[in-house]
MOPAC internal coordinates of N, CA, C and O (Angstrom, degrees):
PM7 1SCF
backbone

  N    0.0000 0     0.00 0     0.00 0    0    0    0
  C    1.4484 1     0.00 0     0.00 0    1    0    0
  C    1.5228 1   108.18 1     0.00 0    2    1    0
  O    1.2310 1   122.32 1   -56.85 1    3    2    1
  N    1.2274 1   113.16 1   123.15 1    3    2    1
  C    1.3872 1   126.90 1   178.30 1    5    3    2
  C    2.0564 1   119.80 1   -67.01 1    6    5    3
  O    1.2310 1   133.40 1     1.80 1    7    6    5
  N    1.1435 1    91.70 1  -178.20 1    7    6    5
  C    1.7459 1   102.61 1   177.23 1    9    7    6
  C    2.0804 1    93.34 1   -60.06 1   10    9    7
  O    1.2310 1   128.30 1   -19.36 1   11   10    9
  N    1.3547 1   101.62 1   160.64 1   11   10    9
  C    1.4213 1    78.77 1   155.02 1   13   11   10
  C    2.0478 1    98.92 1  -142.42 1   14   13   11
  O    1.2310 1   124.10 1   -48.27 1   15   14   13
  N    1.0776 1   109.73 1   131.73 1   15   14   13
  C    1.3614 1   121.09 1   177.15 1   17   15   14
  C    1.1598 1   123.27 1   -98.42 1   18   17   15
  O    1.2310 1   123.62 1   -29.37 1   19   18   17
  N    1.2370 1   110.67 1   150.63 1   19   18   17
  C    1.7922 1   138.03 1  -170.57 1   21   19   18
  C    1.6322 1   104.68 1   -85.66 1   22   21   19
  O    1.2310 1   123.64 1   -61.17 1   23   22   21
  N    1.3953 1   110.62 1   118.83 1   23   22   21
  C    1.5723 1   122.85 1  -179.20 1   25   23   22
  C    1.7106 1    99.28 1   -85.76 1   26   25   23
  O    1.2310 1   130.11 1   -70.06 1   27   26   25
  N    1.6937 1    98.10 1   109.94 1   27   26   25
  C    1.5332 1   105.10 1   179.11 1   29   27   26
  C    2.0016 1   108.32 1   -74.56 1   30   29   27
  O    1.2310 1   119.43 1   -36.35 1   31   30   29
  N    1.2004 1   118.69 1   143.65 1   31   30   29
  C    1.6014 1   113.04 1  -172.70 1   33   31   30
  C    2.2141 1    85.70 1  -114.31 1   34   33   31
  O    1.2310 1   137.89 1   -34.87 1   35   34   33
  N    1.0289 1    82.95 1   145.13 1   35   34   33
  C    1.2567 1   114.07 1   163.56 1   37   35   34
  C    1.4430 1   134.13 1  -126.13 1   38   37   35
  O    1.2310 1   127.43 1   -69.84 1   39   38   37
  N    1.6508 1   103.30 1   110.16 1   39   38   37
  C    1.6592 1   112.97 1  -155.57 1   41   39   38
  C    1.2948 1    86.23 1   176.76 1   42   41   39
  O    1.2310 1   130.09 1   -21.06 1   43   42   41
  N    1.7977 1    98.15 1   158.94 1   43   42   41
  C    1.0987 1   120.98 1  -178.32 1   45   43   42
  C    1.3364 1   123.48 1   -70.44 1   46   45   43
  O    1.2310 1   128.20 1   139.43 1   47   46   45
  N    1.6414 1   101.82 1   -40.57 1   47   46   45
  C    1.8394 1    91.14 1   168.40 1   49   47   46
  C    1.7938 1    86.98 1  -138.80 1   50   49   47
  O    1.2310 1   137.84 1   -53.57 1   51   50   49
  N    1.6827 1    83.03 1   126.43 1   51   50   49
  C    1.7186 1   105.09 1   166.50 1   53   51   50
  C    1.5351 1   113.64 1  -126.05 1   54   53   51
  O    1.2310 1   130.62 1   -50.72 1   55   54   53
  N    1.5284 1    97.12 1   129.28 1   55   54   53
  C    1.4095 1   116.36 1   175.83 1   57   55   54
  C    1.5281 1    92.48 1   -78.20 1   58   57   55
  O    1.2310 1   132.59 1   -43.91 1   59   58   57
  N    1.5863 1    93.28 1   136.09 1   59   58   57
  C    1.0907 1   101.90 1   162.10 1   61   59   58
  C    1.6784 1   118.09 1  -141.92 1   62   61   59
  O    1.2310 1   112.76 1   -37.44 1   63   62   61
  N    1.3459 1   131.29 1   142.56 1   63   62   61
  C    1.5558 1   109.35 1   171.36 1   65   63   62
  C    1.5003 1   139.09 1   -22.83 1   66   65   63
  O    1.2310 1   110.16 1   -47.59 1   67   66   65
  N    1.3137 1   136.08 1   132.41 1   67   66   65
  C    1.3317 1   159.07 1  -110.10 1   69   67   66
  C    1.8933 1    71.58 1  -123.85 1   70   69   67
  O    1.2310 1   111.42 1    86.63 1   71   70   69
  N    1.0318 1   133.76 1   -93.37 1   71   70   69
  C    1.5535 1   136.06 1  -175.92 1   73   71   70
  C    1.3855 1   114.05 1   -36.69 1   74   73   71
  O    1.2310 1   122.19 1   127.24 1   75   74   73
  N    1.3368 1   113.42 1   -52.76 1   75   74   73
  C    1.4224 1   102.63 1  -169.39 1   77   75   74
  C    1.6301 1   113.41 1  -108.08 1   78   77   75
  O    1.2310 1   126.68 1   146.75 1   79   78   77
  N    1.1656 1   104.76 1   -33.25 1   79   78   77
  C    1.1695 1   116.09 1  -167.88 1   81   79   78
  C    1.7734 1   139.57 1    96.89 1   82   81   79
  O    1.2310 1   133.14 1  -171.58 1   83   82   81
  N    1.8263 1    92.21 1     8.42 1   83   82   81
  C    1.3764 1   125.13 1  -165.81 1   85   83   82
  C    1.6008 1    93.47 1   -56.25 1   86   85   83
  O    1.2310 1   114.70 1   -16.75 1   87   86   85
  N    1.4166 1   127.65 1   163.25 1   87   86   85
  C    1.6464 1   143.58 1   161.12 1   89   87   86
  C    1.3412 1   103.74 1   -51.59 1   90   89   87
  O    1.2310 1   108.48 1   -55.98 1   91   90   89
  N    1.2829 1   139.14 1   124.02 1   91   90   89
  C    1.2823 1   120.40 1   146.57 1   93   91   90
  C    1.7312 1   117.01 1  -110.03 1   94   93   91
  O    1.2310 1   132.42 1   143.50 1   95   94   93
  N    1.6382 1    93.62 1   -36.50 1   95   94   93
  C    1.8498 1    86.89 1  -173.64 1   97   95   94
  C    1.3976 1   105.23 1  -164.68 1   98   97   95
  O    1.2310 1   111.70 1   -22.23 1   99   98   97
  N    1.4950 1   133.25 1   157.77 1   99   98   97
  C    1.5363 1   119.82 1  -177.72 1  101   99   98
  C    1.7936 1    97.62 1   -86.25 1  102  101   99
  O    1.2310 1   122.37 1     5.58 1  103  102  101
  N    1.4653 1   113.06 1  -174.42 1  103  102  101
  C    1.5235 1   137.31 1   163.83 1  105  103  102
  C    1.8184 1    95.35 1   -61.66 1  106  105  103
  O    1.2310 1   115.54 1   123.63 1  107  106  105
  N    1.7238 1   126.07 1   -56.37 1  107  106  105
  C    0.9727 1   123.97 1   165.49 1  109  107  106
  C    1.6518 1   137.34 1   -11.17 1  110  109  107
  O    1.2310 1   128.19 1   120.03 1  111  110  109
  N    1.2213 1   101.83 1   -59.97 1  111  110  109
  C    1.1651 1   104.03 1  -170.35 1  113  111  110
  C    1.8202 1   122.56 1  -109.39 1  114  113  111
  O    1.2310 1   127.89 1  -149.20 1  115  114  113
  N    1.5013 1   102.41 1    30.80 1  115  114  113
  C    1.1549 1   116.90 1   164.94 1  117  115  114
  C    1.6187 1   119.89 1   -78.59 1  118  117  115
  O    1.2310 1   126.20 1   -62.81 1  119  118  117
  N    1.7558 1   105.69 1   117.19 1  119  118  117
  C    1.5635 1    98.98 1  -178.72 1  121  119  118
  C    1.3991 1   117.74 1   -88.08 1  122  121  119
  O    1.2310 1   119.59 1   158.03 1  123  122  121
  N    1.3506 1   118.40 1   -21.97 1  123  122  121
  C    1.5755 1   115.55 1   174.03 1  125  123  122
  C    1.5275 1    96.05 1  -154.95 1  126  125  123
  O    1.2310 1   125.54 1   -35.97 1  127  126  125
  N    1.5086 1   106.97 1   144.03 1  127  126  125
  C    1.5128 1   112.17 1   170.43 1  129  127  126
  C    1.8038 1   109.94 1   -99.95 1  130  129  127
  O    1.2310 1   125.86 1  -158.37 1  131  130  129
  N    1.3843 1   106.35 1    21.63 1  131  130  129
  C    1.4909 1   110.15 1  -175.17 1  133  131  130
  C    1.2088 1   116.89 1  -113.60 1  134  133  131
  O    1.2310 1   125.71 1  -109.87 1  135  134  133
  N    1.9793 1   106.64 1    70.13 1  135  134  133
  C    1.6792 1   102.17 1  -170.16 1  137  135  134
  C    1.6290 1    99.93 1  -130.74 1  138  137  135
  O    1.2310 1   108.81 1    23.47 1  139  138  137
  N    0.9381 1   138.55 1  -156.53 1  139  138  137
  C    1.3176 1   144.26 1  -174.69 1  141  139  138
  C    1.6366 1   109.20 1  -147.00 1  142  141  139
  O    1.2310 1   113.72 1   -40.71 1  143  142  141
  N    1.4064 1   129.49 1   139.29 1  143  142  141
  C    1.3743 1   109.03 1   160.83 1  145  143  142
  C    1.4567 1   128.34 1  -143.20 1  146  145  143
  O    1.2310 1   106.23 1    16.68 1  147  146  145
  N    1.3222 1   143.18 1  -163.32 1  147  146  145
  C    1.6621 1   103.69 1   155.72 1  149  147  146
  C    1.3653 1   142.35 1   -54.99 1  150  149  147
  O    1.2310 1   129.34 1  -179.59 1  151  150  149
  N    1.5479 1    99.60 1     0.41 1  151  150  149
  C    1.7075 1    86.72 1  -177.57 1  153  151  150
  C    1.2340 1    91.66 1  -144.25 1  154  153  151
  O    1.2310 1   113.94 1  -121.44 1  155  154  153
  N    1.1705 1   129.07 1    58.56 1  155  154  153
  C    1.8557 1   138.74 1  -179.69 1  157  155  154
  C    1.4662 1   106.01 1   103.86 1  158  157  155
  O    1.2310 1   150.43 1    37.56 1  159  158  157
  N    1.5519 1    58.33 1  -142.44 1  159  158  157
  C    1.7473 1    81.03 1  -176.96 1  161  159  158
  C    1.6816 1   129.09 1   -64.21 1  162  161  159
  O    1.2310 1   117.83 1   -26.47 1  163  162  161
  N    1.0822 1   121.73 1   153.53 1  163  162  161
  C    1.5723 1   122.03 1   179.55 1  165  163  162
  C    1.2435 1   119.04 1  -142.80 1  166  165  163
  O    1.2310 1   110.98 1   -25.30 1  167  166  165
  N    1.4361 1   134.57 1   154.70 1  167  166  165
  C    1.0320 1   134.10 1   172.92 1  169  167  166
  C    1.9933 1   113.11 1  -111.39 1  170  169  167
  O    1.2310 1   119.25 1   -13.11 1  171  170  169
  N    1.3029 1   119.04 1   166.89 1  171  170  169
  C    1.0269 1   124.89 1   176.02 1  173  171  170
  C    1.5730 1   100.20 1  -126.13 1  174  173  171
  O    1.2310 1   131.22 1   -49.30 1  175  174  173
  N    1.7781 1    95.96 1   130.70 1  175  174  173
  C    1.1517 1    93.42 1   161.53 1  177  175  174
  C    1.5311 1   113.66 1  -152.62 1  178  177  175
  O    1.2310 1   119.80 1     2.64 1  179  178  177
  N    1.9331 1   118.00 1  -177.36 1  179  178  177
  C    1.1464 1   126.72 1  -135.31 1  181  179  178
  C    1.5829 1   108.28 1   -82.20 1  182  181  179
  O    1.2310 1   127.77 1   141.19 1  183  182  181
  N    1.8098 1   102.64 1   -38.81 1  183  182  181
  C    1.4266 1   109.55 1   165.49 1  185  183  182
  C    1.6226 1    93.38 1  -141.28 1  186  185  183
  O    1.2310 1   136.79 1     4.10 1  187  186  185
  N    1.5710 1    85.08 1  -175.90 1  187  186  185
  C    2.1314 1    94.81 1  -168.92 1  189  187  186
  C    1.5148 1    88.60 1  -161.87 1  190  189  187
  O    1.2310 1   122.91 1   -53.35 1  191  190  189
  N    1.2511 1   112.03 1   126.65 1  191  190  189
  C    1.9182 1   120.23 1   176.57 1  193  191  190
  C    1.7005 1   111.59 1  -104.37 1  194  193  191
  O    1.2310 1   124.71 1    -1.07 1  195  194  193
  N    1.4110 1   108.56 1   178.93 1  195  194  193
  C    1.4961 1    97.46 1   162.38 1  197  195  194
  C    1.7490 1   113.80 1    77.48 1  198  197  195
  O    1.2310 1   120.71 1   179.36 1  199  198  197
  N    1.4924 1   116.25 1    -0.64 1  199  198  197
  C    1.8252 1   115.23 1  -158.97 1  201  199  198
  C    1.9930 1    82.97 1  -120.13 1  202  201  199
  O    1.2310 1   139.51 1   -20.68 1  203  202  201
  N    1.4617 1    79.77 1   159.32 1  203  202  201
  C    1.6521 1   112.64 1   163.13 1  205  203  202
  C    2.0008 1   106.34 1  -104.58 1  206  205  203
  O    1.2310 1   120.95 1   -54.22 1  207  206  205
  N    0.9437 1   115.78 1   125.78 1  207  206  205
  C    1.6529 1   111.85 1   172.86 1  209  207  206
  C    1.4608 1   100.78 1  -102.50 1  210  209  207
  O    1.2310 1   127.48 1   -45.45 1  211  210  209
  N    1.4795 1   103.20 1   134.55 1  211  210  209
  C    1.5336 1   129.72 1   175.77 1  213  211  210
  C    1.7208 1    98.13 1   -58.86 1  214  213  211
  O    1.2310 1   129.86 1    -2.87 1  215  214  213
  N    1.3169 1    98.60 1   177.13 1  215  214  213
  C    1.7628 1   121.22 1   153.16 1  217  215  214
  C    1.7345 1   116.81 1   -65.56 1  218  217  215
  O    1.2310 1   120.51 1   -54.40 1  219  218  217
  N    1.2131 1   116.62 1   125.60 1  219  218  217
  C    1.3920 1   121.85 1  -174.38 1  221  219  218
  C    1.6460 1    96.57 1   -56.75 1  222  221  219
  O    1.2310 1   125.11 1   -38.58 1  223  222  221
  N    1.8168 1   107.79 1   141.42 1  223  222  221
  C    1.4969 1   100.34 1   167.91 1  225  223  222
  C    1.5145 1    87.66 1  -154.71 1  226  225  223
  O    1.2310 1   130.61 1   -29.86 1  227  226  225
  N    1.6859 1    97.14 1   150.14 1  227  226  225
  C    1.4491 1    99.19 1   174.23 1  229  227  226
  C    1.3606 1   125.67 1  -112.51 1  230  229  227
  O    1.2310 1   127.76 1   -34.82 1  231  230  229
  N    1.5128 1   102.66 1   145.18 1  231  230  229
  C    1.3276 1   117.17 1  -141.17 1  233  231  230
  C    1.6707 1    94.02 1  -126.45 1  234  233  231
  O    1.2310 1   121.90 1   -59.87 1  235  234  233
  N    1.2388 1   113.98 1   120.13 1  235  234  233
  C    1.7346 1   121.95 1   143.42 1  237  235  234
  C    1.6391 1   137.80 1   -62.94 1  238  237  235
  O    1.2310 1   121.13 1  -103.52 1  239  238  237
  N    1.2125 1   115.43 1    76.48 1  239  238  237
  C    1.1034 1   149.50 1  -176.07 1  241  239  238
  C    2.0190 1   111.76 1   -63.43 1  242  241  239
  O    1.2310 1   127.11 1   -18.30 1  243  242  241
  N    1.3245 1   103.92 1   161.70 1  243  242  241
  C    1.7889 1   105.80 1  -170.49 1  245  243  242
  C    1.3077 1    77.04 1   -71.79 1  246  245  243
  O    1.2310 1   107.82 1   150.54 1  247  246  245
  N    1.5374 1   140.34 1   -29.46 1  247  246  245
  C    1.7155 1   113.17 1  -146.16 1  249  247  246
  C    1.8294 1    87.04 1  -118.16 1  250  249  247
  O    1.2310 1   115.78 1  -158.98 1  251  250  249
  N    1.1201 1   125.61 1    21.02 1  251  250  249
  C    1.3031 1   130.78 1   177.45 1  253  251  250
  C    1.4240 1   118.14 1   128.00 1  254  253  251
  O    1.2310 1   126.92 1    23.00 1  255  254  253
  N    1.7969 1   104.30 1  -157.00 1  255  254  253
  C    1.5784 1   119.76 1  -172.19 1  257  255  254
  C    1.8074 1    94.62 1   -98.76 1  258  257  255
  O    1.2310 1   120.98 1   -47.44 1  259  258  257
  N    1.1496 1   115.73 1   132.56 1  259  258  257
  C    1.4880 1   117.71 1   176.32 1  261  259  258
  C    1.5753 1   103.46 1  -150.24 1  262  261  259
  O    1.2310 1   119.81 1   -34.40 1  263  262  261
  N    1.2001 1   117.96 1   145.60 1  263  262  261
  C    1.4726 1   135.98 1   157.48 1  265  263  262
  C    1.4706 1   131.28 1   -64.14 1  266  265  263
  O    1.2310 1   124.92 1   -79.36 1  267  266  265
  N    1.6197 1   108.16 1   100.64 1  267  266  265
  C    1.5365 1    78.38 1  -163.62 1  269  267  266
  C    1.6020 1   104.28 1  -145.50 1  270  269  267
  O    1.2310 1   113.66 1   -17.54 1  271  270  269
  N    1.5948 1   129.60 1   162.46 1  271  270  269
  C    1.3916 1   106.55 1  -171.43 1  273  271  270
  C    1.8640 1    88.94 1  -124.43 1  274  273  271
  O    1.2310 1   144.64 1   -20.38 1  275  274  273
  N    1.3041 1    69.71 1   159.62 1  275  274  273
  C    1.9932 1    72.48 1   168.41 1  277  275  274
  C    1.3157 1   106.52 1   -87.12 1  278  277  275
  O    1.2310 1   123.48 1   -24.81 1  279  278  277
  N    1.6762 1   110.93 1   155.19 1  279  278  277
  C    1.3038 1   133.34 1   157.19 1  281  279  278
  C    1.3019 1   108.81 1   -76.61 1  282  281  279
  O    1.2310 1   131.89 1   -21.03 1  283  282  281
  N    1.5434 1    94.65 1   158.97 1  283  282  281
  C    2.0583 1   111.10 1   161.90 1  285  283  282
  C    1.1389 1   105.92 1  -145.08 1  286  285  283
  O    1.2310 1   121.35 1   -43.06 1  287  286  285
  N    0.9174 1   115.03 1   136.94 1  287  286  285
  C    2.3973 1   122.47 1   158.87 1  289  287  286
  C    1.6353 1    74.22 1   -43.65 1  290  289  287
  O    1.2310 1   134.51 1   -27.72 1  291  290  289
  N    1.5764 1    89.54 1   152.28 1  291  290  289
  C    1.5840 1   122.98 1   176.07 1  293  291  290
  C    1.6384 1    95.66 1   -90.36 1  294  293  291
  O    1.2310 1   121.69 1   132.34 1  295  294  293
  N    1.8608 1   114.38 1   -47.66 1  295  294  293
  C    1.2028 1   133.91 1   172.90 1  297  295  294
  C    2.3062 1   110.99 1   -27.60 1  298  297  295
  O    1.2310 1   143.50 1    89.63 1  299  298  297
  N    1.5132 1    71.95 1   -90.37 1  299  298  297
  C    1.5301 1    87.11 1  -176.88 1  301  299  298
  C    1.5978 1   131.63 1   -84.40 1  302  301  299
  O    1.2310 1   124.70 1   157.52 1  303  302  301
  N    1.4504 1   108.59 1   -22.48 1  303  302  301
  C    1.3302 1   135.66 1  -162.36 1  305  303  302
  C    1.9189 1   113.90 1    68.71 1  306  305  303
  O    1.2310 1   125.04 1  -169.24 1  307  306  305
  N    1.1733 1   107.92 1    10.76 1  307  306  305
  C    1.2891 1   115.59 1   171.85 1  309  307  306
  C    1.7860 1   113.96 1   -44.03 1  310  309  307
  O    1.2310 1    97.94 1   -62.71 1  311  310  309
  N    1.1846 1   157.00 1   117.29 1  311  310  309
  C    1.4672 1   158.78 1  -140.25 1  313  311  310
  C    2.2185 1    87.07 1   -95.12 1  314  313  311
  O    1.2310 1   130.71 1   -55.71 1  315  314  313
  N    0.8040 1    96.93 1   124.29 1  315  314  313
  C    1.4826 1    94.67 1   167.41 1  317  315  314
  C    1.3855 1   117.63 1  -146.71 1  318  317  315
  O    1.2310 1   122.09 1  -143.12 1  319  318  317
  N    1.3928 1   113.60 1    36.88 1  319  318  317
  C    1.6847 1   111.71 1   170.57 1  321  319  318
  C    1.5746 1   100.55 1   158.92 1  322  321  319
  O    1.2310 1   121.60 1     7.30 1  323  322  321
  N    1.2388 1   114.54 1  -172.70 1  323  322  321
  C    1.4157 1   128.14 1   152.63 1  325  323  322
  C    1.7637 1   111.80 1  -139.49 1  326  325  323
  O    1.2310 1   135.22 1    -6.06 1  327  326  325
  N    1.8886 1    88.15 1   173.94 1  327  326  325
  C    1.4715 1    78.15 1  -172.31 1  329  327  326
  C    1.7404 1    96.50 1  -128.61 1  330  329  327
  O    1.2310 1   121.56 1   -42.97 1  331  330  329
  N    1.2971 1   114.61 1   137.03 1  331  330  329
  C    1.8408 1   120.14 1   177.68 1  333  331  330
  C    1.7055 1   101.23 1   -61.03 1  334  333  331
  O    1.2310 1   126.46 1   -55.61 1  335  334  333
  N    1.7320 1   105.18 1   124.39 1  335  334  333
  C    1.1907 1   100.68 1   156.24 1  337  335  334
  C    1.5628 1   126.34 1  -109.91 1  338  337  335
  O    1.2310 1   125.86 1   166.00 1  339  338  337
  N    1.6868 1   106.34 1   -14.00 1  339  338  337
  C    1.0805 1   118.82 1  -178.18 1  341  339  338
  C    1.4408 1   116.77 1  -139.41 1  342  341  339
  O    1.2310 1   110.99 1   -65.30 1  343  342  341
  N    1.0984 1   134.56 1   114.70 1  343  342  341
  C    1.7640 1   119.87 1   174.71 1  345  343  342
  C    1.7608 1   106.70 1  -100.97 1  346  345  343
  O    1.2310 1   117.61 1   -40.56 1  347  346  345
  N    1.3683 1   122.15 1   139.44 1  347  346  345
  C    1.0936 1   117.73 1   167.17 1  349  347  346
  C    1.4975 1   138.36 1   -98.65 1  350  349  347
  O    1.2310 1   130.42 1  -169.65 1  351  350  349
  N    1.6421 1    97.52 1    10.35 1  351  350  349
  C    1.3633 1   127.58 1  -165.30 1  353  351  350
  C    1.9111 1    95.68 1   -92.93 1  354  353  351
  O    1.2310 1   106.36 1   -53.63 1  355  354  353
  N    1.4259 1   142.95 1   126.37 1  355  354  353
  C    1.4494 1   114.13 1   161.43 1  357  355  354
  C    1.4365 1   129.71 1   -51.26 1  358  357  355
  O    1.2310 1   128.92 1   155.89 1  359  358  357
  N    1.3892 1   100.42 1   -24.11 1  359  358  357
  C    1.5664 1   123.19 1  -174.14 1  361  359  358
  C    1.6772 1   109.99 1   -77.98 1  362  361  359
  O    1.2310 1   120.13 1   154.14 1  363  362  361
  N    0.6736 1   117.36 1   -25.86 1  363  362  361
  C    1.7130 1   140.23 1  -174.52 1  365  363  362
  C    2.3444 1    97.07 1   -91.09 1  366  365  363
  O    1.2310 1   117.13 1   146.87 1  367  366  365
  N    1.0050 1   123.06 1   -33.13 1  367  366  365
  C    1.5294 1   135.40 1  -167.91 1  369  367  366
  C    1.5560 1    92.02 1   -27.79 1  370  369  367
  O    1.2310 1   124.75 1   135.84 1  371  370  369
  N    1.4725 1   108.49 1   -44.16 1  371  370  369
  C    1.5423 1   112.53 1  -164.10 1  373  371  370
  C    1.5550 1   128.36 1   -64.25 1  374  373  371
  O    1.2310 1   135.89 1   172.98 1  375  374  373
  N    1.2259 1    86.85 1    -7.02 1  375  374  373
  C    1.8092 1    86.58 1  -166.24 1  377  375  374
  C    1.8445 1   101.79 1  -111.48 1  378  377  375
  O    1.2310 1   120.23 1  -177.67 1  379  378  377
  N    1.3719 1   117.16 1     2.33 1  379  378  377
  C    1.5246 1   121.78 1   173.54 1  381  379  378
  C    1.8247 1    95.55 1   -62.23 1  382  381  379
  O    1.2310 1   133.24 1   -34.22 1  383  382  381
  N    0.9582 1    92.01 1   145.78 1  383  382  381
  C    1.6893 1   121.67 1  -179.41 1  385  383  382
  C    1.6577 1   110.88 1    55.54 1  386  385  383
  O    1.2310 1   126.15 1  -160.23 1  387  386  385
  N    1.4632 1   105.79 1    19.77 1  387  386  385
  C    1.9323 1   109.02 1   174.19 1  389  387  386
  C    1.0894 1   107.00 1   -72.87 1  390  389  387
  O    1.2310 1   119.02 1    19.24 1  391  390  389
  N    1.8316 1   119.47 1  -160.76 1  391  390  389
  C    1.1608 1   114.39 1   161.30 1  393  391  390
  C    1.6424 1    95.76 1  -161.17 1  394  393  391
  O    1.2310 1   120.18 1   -40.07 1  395  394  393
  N    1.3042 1   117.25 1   139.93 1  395  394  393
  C    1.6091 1   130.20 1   154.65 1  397  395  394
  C    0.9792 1   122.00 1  -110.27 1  398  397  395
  O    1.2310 1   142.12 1   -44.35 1  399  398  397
  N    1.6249 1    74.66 1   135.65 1  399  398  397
  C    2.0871 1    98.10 1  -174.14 1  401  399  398
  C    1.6678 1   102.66 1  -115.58 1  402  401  399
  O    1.2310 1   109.08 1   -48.55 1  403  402  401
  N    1.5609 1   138.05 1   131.45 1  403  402  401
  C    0.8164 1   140.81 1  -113.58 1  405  403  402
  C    1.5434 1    75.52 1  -126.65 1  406  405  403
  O    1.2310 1   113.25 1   -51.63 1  407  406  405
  N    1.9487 1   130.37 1   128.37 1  407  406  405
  C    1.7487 1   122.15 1   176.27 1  409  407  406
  C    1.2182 1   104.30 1   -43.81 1  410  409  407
  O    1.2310 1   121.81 1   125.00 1  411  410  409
  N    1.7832 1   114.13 1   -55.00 1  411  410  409
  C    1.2708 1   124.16 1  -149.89 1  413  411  410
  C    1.8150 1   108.68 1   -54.75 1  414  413  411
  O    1.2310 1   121.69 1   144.39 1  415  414  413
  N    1.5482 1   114.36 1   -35.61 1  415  414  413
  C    1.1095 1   132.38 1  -171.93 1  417  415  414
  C    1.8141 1   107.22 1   -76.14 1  418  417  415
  O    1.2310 1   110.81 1   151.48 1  419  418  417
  N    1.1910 1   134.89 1   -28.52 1  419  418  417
  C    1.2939 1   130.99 1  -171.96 1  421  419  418
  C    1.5870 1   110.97 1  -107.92 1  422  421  419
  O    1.2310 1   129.18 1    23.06 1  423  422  421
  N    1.3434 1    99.91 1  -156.94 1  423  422  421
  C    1.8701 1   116.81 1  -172.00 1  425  423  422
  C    1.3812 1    98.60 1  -177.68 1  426  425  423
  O    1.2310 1   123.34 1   -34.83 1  427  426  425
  N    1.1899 1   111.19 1   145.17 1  427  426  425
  C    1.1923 1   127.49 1   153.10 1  429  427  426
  C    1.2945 1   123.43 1   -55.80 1  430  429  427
  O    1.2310 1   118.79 1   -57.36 1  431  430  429
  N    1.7077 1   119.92 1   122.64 1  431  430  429
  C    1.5729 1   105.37 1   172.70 1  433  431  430
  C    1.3621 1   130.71 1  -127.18 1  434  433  431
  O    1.2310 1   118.23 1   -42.20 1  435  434  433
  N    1.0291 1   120.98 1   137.80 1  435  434  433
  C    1.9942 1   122.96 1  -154.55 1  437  435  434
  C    1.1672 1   103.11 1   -85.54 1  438  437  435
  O    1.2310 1   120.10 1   180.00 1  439  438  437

């Protein structure tokens, strides 16, 4: 097993982890800012770098039953979202292979 390195993002506004300050994702690639999470508010977005993904587990959700694993900073292992692997809703189809990153959990990084 090799080194393993941190994918730097370049953009005007990048979220990045709240602890460390690791890359996680630009302003770009946010698909909806209308999510909920354990600690507020959340965003969904299109991709997310820099994470470890948990074991898939399924979870009963306000908008249904979905498959889903948690994220971690690669950095710290701090938990800062999960990511949809499965929705069982048709209406829900959209959010398989997204990812949420939780406000409370990130920062902006310059």
């Amino acid at each position: 097993m090799g080194l393993s390195y941190n994918v730097y993002l370049n953009s005007n506004r990048i979220y990045g982890c709240r602890t460390c300050k690791t890359h996680l994702s630009n302003h770009d690639d946010i698909i909806s800012r209308n999510f909920r999470g354990q600690h507020g508010k959340a965003y969904l977005f299109d991709s997310v770098v820099n994470i470890v993904e948990g074991d898939p587990t399924e979870r009963t959700m306000t908008t249904g039953r979905h498959i889903v694993r948690d994220i971690r900073c690669k950095q710290c292992k701090d938990t800062v979202g999960w990511k949809y692997d499965k929705a069982y809703e048709a209406s829900e189809k959209y959010k398989e292979s997204k990812f949420i990153l939780e406000a409370e959990l990130l920062c902006q990084v310059t």
